[in-house]
C-alpha positions in Angstrom: 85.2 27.4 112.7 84.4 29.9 109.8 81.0 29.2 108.2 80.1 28.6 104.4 79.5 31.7 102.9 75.4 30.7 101.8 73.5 32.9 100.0 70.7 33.5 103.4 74.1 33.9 105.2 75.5 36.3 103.0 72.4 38.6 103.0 71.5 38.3 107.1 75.1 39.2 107.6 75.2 42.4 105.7 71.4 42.8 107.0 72.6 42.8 110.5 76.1 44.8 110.0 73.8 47.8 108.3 71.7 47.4 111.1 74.3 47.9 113.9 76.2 50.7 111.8 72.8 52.5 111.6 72.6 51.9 115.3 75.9 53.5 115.8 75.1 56.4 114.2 72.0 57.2 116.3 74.2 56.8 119.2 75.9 60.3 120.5 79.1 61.2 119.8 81.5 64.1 119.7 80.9 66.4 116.4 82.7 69.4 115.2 81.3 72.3 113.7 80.8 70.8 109.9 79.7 68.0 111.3 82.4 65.0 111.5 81.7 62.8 114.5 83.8 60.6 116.2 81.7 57.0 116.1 81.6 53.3 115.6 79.5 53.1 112.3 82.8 52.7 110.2 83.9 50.6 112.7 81.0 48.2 111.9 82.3 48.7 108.3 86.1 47.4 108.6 84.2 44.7 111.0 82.2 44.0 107.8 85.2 43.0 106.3 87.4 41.3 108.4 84.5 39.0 108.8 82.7 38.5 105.4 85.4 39.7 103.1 85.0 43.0 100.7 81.6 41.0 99.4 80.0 42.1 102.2 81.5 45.4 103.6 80.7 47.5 100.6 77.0 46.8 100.5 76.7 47.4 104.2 79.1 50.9 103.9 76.7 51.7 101.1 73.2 50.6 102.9 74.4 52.9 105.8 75.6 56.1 103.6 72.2 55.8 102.4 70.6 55.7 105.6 72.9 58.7 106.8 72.3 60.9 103.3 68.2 60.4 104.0 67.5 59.6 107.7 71.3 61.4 109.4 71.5 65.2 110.8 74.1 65.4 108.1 72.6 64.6 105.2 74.5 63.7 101.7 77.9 65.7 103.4 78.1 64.2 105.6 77.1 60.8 104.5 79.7 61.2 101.1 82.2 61.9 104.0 81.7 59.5 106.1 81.8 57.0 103.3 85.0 57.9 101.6 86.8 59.0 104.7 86.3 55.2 105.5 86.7 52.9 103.0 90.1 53.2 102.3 90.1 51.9 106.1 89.5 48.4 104.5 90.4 48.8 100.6 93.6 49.3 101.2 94.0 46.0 104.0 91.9 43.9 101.0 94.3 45.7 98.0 97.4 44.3 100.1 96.0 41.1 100.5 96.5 40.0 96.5 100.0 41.2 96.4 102.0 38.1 95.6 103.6 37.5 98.9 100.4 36.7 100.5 99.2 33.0 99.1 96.7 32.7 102.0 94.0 35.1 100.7 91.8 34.5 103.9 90.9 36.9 106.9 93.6 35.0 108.9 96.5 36.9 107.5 95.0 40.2 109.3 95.9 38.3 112.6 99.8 39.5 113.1 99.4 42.3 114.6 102.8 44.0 113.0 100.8 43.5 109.5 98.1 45.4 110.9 99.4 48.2 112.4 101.6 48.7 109.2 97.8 48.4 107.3 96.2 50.7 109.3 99.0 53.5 108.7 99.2 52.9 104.8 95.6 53.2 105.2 95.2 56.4 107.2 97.4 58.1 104.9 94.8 57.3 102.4 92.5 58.6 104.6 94.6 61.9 105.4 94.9 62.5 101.9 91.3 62.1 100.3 89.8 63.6 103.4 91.9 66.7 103.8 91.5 67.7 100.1 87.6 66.7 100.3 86.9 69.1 103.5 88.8 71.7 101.9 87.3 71.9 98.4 84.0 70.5 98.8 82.6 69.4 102.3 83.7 72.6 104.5 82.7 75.1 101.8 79.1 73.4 101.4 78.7 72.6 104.8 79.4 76.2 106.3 78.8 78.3 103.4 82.6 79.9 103.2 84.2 79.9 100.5 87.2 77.7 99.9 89.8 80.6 99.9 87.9 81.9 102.8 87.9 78.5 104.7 91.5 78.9 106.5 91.5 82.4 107.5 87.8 82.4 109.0 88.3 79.2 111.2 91.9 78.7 111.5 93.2 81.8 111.8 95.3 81.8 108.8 96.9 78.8 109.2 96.6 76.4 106.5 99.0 73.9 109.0 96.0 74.2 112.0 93.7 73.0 109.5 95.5 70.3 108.1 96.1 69.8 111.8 92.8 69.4 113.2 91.3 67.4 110.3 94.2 65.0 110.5 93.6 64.8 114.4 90.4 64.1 113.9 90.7 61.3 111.2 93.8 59.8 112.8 91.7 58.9 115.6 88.7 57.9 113.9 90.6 55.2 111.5 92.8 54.1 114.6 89.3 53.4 116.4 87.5 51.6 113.2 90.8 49.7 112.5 91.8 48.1 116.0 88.5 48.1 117.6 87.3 45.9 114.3 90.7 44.6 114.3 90.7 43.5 118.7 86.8 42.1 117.8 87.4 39.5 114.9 90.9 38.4 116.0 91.6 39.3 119.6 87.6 38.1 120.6 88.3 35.3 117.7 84.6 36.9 116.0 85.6 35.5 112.9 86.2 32.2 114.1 82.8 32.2 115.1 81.2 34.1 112.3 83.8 34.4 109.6 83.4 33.2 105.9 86.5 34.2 104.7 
C-alpha cells in the first residue's frame, strides 16, 4: 500500500534517490569521447518519479547535476547534459498524465505497458531533439574544442547523418534503459506499492 506523502518521508526519499543516483555515477560505465556515459543515474531519476511523483524527481535530478557539475570527471558539460538529456524522460510521462482522458492522476496509470512504451517514444523524441541540437552547438564544441562547423567533418567524416546517427544510438539506449528499467522496478517488482506516495 502506497504511503502518505509526510514531510520526513518526502525529504528521506529524495535524500536516498540523490544518494543512489550519485552512487550510479561513481560506478563504471561505457563513455565516448565527449564524455556521455551509458549509466543508471537517470534511471534513479524516472524511478524518482514513478514513485514520489514530479515533487520529488526534480530535486533529486537537480541534487545529482550538482553533485556531477562539482564532484563528476565531466564537470558542468556534462552535468547540463546529463540533466536535460533526461528529464524529458519523465516530463513528458507527468505532462501526459493531466491531459483530460486520464481522471486517475496517480502512478498507477504508468502500469499498462502499451501506455508506456508509447511514453517512452514520445519521450525519446524529446530527447533526440534537445540532445542532438545541444551536442552540436554547445556540448561537443566546448567539450573538444572544435568548432561547430568543424564538428562533422573532423569526427564523422563529413557526414552530418553519422552524427545524428551515433548520438541518437547512444540516447535511444540510454532513455530505453532509464524508462523500462524504472518502469520493470516500480510496476513489474510492485516498488511503488511498497514505497509509492502517488
Amino acid at each position: 500500500m502506497s504511503r502518505k506523502l509526510s514531510k520526513s518521508y518526502f525529504i528521506v526519499s529524495i535524500a536516498m534517490m540523490s544518494t543512489l543516483a550519485i552512487i550510479f555515477d561513481l560506478l563504471p560505465s561505457v563513455r565516448v569521447p565527449w564524455g556521455m556515459k551509458i549509466d543508471f543515474v537517470g534511471t534513479v531519476w524516472v524511478l524518482s518519479y514513478f514513485l514520489y511523483g514530479l515533487s520529488a524527481a526534480l530535486p533529486v535530478s537537480i541534487i545529482t547535476t550538482l553533485y556531477i557539475t562539482i564532484f563528476g570527471t565531466t564537470g558542468f558539460v556534462g552535468a547540463t547534459m546529463k540533466f536535460i538529456a533526461t528529464i524529458p524522460m519523465f516530463l513528458i510521462p507527468a505532462l501526459v498524465s493531466y491531459l483530460p482522458f486520464f481522471s486517475n492522476r496517480s502512478s498507477k496509470i504508468f502500469n499498462k505497458l502499451l501506455l508506456s512504451i508509447g511514453l517512452c517514444i514520445l519521450a525519446t523524441v524529446a530527447r533526440l531533439l534537445v540532445t542532438i541540437t545541444v551536442n552540436y552547438y554547445w556540448a561537443i564544441p566546448l567539450w573538444t574544442g572544435i568548432s561547430t562547423d568543424k564538428i562533422v567533418e573532423v569526427m564523422f567524416n563529413g557526414s552530418f547523418l553519422a552524427f545524428v546517427v551515433f548520438v541518437a544510438g547512444m540516447n535511444v539506449l540510454q532513455g530505453i534503459v532509464d524508462f523500462f528499467v524504472s518502469w520493470f522496478l516500480a510496476f513489474k517488482l510492485k516498488l511503488s506499492t511498497m514505497f509509492g506516495t502517488w
